[in-house]
VMD Tcl script that builds the backbone (N, CA, C; Angstrom):
set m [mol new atoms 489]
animate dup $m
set s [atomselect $m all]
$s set {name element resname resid chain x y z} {
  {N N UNK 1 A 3.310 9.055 24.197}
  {CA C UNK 1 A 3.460 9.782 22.956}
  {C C UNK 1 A 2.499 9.183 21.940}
  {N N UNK 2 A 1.656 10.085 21.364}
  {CA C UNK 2 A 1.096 9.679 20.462}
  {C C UNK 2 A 1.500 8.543 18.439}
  {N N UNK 3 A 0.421 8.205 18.065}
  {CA C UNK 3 A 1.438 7.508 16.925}
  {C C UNK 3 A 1.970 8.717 16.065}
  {N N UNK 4 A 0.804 9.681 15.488}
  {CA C UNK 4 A 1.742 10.910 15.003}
  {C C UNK 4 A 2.763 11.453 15.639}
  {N N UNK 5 A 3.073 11.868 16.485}
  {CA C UNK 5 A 4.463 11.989 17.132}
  {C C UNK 5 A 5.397 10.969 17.081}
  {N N UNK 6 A 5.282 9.374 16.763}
  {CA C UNK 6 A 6.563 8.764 17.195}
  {C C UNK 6 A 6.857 8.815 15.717}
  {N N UNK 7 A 5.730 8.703 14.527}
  {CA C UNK 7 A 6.238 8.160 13.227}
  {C C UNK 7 A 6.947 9.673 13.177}
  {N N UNK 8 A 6.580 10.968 13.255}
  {CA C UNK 8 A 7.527 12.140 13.198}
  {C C UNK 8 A 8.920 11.752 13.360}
  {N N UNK 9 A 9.121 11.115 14.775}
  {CA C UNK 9 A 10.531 10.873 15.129}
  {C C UNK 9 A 10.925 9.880 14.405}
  {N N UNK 10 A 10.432 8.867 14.199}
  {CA C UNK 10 A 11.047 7.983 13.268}
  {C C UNK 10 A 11.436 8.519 11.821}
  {N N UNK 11 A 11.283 9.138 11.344}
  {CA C UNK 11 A 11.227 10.076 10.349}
  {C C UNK 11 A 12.663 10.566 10.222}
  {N N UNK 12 A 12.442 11.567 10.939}
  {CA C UNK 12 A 13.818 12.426 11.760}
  {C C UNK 12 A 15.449 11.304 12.679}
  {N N UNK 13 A 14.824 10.156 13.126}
  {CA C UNK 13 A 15.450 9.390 13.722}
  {C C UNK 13 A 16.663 8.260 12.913}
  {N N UNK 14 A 15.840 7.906 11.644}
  {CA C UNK 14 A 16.537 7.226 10.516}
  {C C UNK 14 A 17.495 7.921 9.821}
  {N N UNK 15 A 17.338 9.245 10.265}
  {CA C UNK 15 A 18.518 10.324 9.359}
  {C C UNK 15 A 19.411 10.019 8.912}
  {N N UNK 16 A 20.439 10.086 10.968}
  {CA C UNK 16 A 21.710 9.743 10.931}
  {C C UNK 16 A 22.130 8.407 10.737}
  {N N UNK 17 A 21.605 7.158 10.402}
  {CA C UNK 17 A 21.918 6.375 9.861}
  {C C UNK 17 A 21.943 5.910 8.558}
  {N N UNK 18 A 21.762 7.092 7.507}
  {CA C UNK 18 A 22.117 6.814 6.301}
  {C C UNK 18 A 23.805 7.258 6.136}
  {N N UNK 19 A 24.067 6.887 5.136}
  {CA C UNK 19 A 25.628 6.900 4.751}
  {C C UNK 19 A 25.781 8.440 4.611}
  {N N UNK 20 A 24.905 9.272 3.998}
  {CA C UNK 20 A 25.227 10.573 3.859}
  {C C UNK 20 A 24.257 11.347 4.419}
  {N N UNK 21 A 24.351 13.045 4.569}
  {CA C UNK 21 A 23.445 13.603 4.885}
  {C C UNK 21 A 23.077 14.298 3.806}
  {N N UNK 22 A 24.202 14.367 2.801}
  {CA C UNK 22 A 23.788 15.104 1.374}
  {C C UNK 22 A 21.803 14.505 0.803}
  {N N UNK 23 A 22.705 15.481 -0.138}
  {CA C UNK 23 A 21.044 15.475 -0.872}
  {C C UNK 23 A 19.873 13.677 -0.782}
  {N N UNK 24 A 19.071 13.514 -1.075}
  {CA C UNK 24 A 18.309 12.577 -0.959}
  {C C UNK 24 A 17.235 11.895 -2.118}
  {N N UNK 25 A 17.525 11.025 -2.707}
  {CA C UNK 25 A 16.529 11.142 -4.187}
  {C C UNK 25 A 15.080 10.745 -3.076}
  {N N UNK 26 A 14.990 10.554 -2.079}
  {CA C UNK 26 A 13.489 10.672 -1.098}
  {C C UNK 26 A 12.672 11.710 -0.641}
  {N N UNK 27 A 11.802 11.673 0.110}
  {CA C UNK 27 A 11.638 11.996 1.149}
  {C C UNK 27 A 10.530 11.063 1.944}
  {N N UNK 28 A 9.919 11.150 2.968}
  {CA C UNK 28 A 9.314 10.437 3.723}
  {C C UNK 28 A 8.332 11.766 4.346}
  {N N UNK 29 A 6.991 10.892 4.738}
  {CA C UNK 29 A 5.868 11.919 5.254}
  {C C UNK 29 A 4.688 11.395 6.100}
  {N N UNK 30 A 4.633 11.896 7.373}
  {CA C UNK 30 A 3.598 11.676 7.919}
  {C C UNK 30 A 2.247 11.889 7.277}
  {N N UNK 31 A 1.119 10.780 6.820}
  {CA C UNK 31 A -0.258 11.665 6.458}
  {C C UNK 31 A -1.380 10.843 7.363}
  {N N UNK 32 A -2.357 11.564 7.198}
  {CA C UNK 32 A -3.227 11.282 8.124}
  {C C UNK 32 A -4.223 10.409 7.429}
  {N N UNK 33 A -5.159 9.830 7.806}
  {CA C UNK 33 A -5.669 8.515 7.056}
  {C C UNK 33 A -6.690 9.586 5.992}
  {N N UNK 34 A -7.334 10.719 6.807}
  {CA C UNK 34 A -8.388 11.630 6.221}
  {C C UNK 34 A -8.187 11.855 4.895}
  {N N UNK 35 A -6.534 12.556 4.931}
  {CA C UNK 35 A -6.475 12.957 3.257}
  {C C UNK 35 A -6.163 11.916 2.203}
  {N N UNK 36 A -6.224 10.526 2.509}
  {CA C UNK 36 A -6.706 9.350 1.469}
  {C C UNK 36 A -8.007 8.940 1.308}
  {N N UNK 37 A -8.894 9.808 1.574}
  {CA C UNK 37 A -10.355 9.312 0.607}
  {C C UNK 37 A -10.455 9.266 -0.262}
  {N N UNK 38 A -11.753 8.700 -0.484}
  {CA C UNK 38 A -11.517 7.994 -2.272}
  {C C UNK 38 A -10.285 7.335 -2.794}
  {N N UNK 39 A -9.190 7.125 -1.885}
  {CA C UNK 39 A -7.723 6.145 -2.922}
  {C C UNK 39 A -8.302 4.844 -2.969}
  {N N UNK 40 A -8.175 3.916 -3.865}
  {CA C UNK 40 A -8.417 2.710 -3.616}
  {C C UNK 40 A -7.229 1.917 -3.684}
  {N N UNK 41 A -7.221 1.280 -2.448}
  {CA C UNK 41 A -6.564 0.412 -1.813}
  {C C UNK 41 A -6.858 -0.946 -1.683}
  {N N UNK 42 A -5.828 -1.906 -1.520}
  {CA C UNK 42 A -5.768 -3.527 -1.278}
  {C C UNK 42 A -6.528 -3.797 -0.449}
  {N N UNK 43 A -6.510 -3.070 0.661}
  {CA C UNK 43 A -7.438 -3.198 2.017}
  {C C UNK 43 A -7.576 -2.008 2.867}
  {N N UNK 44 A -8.397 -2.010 3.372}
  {CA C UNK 44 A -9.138 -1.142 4.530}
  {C C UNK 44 A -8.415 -0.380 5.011}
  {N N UNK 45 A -7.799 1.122 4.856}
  {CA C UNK 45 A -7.109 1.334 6.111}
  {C C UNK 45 A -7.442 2.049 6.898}
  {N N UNK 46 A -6.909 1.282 8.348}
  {CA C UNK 46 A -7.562 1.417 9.719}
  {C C UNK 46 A -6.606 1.609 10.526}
  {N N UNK 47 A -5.341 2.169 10.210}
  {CA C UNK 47 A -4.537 3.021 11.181}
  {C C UNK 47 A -4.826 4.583 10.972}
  {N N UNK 48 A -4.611 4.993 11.910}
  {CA C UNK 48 A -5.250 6.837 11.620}
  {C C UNK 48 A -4.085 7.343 10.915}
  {N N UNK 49 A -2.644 7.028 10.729}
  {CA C UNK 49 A -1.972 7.702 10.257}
  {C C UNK 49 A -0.984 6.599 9.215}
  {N N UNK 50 A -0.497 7.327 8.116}
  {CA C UNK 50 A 0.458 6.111 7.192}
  {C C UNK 50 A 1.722 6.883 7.275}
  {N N UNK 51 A 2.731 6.154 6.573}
  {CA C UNK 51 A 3.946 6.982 5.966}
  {C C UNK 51 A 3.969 7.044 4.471}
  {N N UNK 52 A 4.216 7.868 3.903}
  {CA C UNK 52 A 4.532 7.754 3.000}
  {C C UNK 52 A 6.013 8.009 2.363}
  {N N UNK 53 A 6.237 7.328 1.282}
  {CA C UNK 53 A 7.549 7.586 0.669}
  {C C UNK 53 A 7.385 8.256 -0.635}
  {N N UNK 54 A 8.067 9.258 -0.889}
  {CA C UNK 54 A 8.068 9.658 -2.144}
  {C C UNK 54 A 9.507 9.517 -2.803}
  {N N UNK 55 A 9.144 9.536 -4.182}
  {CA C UNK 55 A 10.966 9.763 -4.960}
  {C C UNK 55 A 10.620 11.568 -5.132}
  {N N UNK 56 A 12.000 11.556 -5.572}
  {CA C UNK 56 A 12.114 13.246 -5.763}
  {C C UNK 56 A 12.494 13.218 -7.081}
  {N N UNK 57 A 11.222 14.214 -7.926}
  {CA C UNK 57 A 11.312 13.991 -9.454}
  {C C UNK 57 A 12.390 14.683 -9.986}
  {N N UNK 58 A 13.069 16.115 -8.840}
  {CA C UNK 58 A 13.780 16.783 -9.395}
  {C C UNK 58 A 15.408 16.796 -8.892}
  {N N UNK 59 A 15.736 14.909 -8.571}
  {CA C UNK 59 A 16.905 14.678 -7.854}
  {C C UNK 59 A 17.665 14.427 -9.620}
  {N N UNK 60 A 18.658 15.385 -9.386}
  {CA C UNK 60 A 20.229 15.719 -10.518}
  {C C UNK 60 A 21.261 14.937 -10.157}
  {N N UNK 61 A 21.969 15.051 -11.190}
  {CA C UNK 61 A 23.416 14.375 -11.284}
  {C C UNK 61 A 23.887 15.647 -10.389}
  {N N UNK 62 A 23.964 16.541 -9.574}
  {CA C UNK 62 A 24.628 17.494 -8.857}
  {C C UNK 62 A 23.898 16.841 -7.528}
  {N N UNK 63 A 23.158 16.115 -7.356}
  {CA C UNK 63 A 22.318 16.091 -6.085}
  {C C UNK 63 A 23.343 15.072 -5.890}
  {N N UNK 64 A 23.373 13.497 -6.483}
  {CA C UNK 64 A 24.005 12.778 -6.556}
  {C C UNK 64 A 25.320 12.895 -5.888}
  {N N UNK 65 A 26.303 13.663 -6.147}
  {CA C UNK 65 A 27.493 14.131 -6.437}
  {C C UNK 65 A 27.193 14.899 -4.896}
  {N N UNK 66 A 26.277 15.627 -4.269}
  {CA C UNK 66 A 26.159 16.233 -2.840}
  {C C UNK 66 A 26.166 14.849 -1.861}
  {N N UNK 67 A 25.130 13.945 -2.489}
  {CA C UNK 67 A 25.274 13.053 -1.829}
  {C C UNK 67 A 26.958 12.246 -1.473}
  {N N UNK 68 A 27.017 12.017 -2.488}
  {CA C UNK 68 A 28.561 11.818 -2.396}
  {C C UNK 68 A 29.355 12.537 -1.901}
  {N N UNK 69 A 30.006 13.866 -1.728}
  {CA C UNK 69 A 31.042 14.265 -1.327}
  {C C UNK 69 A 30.491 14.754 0.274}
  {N N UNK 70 A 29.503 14.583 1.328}
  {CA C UNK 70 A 28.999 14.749 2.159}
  {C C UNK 70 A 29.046 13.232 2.815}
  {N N UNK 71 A 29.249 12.123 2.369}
  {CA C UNK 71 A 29.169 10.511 3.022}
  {C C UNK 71 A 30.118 10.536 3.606}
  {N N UNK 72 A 29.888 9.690 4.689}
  {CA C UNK 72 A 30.835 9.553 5.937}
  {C C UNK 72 A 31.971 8.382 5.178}
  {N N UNK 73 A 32.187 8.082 4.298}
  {CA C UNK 73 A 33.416 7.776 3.548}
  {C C UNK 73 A 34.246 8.420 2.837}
  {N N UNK 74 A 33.428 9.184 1.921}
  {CA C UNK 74 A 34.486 10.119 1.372}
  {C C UNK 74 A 35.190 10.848 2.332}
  {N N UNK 75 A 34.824 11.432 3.131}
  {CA C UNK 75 A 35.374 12.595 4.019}
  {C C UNK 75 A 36.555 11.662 4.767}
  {N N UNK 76 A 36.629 10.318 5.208}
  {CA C UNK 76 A 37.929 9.884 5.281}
  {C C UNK 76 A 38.745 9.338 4.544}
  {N N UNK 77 A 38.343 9.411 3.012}
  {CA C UNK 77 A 39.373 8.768 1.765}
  {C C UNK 77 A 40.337 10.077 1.422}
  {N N UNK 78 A 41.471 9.715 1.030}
  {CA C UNK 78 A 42.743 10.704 0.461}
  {C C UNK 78 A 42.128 10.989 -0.233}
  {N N UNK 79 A 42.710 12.016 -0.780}
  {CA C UNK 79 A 42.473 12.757 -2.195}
  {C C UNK 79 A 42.199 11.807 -3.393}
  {N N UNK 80 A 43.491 10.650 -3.799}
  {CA C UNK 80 A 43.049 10.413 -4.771}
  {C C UNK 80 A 42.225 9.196 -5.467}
  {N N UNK 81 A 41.564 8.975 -3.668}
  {CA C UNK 81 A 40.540 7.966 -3.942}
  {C C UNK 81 A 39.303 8.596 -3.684}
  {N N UNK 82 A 39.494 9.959 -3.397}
  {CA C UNK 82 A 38.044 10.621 -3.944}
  {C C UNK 82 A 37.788 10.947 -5.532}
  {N N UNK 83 A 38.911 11.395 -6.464}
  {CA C UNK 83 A 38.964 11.013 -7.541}
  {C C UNK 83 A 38.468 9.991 -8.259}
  {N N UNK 84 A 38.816 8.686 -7.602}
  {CA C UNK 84 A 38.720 7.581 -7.803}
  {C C UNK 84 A 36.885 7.649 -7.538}
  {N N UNK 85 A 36.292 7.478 -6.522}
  {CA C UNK 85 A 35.107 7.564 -6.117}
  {C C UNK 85 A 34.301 8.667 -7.017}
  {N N UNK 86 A 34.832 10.025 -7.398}
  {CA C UNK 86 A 33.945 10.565 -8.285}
  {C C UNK 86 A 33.577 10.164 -9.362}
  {N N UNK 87 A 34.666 9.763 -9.888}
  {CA C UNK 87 A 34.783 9.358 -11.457}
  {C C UNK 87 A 33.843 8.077 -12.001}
  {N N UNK 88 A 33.498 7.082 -11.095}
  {CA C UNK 88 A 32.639 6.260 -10.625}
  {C C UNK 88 A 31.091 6.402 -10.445}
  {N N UNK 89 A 30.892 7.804 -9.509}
  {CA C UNK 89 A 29.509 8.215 -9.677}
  {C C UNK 89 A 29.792 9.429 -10.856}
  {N N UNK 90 A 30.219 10.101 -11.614}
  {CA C UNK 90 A 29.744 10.399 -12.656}
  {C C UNK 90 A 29.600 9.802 -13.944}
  {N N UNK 91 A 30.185 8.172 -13.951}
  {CA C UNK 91 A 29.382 7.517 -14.727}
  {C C UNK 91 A 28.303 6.751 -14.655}
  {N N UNK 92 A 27.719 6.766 -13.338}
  {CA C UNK 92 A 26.541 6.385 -12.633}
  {C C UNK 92 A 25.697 7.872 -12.731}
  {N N UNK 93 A 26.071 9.162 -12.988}
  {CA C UNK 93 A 25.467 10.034 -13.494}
  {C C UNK 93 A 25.375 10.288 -15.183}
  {N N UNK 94 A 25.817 9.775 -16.175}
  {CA C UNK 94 A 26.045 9.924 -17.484}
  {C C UNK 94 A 25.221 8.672 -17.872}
  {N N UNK 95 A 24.666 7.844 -16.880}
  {CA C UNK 95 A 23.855 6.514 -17.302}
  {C C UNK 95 A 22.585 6.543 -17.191}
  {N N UNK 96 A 21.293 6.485 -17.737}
  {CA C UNK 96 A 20.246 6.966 -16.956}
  {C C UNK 96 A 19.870 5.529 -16.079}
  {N N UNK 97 A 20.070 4.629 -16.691}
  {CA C UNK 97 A 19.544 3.226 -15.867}
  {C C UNK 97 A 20.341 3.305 -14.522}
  {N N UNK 98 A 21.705 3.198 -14.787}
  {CA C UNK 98 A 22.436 2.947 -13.587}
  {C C UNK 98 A 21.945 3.943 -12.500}
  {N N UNK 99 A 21.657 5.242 -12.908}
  {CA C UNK 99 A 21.190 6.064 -12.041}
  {C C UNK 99 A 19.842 5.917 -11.567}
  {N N UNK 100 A 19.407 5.608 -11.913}
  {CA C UNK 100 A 17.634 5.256 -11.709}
  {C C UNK 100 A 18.102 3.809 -10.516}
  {N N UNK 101 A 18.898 2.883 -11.402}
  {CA C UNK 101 A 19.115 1.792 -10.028}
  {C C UNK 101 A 19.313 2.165 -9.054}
  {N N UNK 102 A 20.706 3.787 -9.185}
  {CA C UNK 102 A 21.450 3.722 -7.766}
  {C C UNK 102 A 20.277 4.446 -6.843}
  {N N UNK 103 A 18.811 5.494 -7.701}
  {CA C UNK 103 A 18.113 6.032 -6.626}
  {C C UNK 103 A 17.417 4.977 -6.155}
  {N N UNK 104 A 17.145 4.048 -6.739}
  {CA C UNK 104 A 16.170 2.812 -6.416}
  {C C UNK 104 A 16.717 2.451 -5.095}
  {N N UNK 105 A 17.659 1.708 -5.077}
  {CA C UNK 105 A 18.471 1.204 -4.150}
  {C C UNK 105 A 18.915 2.130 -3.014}
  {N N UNK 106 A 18.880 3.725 -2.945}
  {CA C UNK 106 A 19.071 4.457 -2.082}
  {C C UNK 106 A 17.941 4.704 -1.338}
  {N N UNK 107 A 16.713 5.088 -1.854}
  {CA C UNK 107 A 15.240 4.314 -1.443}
  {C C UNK 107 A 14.886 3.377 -0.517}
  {N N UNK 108 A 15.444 2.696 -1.254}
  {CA C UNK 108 A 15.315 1.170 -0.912}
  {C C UNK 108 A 15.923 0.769 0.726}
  {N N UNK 109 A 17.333 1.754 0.764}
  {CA C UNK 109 A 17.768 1.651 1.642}
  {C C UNK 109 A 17.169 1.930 2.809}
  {N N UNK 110 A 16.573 3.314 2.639}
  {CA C UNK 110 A 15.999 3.956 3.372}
  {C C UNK 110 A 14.795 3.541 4.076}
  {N N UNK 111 A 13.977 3.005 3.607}
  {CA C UNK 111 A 12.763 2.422 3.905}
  {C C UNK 111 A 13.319 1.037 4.848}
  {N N UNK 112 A 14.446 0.223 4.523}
  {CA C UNK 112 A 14.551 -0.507 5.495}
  {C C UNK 112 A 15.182 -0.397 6.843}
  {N N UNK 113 A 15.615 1.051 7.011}
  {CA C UNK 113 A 16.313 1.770 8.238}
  {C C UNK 113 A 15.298 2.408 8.915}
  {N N UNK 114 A 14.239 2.613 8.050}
  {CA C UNK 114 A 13.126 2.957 8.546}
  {C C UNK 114 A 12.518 2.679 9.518}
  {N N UNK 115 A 12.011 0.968 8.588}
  {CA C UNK 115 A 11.200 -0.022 9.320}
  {C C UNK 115 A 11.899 -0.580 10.493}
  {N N UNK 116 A 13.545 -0.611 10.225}
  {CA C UNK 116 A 14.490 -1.408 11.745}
  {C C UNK 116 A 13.862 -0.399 13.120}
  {N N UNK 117 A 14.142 0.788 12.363}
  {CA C UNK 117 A 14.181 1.912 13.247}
  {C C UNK 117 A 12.794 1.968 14.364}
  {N N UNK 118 A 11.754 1.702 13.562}
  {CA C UNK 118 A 10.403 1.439 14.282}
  {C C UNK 118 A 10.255 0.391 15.206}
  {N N UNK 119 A 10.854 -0.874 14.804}
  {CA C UNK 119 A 10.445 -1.993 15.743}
  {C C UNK 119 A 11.326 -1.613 17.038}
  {N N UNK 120 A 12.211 -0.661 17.332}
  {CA C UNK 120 A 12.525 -0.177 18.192}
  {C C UNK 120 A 11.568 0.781 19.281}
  {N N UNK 121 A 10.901 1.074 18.532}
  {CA C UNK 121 A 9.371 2.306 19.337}
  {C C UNK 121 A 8.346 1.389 18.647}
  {N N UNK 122 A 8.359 0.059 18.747}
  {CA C UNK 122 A 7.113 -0.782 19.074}
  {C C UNK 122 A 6.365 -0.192 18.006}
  {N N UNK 123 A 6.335 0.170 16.574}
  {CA C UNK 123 A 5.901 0.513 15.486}
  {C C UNK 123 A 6.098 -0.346 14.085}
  {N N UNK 124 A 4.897 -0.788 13.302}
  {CA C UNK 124 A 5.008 -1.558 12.145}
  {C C UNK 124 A 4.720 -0.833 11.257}
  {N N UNK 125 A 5.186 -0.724 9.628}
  {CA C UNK 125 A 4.929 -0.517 8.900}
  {C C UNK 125 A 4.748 -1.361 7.852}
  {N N UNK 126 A 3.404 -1.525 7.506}
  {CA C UNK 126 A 2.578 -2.556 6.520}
  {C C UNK 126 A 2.431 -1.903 4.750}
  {N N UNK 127 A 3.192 -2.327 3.974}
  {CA C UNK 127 A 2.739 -1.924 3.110}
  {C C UNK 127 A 1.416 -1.937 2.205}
  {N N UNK 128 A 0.968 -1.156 1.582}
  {CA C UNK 128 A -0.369 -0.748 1.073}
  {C C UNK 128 A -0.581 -0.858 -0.698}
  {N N UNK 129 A -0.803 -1.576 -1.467}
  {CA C UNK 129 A -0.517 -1.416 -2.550}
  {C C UNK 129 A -1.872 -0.340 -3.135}
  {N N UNK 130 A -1.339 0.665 -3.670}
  {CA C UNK 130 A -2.749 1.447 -4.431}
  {C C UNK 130 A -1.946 2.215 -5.446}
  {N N UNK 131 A -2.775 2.663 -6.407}
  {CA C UNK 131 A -2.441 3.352 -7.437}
  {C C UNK 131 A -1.588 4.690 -7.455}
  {N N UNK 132 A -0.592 4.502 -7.204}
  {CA C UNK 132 A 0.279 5.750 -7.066}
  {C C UNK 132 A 0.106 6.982 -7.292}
  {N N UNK 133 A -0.319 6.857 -8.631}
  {CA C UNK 133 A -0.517 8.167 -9.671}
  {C C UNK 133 A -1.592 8.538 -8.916}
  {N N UNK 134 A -2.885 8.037 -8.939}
  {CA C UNK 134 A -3.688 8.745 -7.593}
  {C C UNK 134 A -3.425 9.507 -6.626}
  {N N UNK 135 A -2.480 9.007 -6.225}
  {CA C UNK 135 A -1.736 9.281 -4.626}
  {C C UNK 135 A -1.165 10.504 -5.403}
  {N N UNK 136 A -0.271 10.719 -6.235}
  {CA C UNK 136 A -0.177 12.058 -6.800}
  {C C UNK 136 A -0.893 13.026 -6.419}
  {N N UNK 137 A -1.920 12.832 -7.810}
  {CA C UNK 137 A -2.919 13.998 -8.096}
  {C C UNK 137 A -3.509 14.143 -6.529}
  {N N UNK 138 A -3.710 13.225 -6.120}
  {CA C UNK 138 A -5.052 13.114 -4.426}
  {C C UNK 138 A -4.074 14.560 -3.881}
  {N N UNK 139 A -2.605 14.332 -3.571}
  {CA C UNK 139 A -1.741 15.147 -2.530}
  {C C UNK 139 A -1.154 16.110 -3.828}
  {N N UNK 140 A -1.580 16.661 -4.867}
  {CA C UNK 140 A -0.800 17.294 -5.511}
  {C C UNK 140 A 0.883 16.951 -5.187}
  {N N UNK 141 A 1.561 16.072 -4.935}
  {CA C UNK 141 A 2.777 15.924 -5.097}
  {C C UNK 141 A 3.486 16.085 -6.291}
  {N N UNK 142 A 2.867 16.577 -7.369}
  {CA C UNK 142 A 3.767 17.066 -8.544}
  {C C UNK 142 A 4.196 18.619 -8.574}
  {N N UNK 143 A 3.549 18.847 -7.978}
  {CA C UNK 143 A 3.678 20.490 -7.869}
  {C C UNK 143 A 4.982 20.146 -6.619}
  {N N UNK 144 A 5.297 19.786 -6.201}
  {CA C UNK 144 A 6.528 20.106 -4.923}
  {C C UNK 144 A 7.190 19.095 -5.411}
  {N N UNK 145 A 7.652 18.661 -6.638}
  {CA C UNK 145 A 8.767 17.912 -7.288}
  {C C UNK 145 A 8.730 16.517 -6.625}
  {N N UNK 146 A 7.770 15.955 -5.794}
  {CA C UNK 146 A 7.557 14.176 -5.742}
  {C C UNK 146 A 6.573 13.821 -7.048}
  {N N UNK 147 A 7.014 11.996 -6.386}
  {CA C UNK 147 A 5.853 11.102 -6.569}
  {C C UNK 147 A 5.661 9.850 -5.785}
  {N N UNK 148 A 4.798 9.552 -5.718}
  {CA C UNK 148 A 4.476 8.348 -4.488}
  {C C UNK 148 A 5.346 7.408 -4.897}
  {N N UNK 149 A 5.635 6.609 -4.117}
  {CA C UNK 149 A 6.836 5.137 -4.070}
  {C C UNK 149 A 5.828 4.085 -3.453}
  {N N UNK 150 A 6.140 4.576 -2.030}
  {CA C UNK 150 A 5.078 3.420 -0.643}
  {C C UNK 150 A 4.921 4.281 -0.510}
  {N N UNK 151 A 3.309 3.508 0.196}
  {CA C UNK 151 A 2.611 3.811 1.302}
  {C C UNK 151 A 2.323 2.862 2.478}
  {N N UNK 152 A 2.598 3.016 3.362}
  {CA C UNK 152 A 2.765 1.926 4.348}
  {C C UNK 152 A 1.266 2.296 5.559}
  {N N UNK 153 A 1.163 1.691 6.298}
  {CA C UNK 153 A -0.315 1.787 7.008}
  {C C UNK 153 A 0.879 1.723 8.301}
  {N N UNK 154 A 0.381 2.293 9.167}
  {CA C UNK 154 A 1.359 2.054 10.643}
  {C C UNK 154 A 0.644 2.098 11.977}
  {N N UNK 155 A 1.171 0.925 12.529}
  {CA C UNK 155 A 0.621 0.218 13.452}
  {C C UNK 155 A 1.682 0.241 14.864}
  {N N UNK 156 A 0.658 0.423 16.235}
  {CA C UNK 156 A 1.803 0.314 17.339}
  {C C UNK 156 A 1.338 -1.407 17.742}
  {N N UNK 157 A 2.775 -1.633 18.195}
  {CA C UNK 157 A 2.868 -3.052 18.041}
  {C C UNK 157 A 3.064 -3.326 19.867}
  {N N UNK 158 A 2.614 -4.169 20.874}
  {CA C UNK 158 A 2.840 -4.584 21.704}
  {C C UNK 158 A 4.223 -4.912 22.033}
  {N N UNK 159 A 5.498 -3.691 22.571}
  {CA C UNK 159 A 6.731 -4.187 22.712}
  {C C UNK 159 A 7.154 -5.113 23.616}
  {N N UNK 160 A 6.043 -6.114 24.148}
  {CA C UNK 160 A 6.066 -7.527 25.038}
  {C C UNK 160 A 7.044 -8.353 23.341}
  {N N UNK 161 A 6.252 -8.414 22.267}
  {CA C UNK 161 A 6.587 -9.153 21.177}
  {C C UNK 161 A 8.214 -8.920 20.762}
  {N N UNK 162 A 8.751 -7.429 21.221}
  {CA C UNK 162 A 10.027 -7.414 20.574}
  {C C UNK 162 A 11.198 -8.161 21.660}
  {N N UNK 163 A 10.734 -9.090 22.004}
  {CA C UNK 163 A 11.559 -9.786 23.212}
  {C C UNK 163 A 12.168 -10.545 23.087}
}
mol reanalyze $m
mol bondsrecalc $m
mol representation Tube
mol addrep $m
């Protein structure tokens, strides 16, 4: 299988191991090294394909709240510790910091279920530091409600090493 095909699955593969399937303040994207010309970058990149992470500019206090009542916890709490649990994220929705933390950290999450997920299909992901906002405008990602987070460079790794 090629590396564009496995990072696809890895993609798709990290799904079901987030807490919910509801909404997502992410998304994640195969790109090809081509459509980063001209970005300037920390270093060279010399994998043909990266991942990228984006935030989602147009994730709501209703997205939030999908996320939540779709998690494989709520759906086994009583009634009135879903109460309990809403009332909780809608003041994590009425906050803008706290909310900005909790997408941070949901992100955050994600990217490291990511990376577990890869060293399983003998795949690294190296992060890339470059000017984000570039990475914008370069992929028009404002027009489809992102913006760049990471960009990671991805590498197949000799699975002799994961031993």
């Amino acid at each position: 299988m090629g590396l564009d095909k496995i990072i696809d699955s890895l993609i798709l593969d990290f799904f079901p191991l987030m807490p919910s399937p509801g909404a997502w303040p992410f998304t994640m994207v195969r790109i090809d090294r081509n459509e980063l010309t001209c970005l300037n970058t920390d270093r060279a990149l010399i994998a043909p394909f990266q991942l990228l992470v984006t935030k989602r500019t147009d994730f709501k206090g209703s997205d939030l709240l999908d996320y939540v009542t779709k998690s494989k916890d709520y759906q086994t709490m009583d009634e009135a510790s879903k109460n309990i649990l809403l009332k909780k994220y809608d003041k994590i929705i009425s906050n803008e910091n706290e909310f900005r933390n909790w997408t941070e950290k949901t992100t955050s999450l994600a990217i490291g279920l990511v990376i577990q997920t890869a060293l399983f299909k003998a795949v690294q992901f190296t992060p890339i530091d470059t000017e984000l906002s570039a990475l914008d405008v370069q992929l028009g990602l404002e027009r489809k409600n992102l913006t760049a987070y990471q960009l990671f460079d991805t590498y197949q790794i000799d699975p002799s090493f994961l031993v």
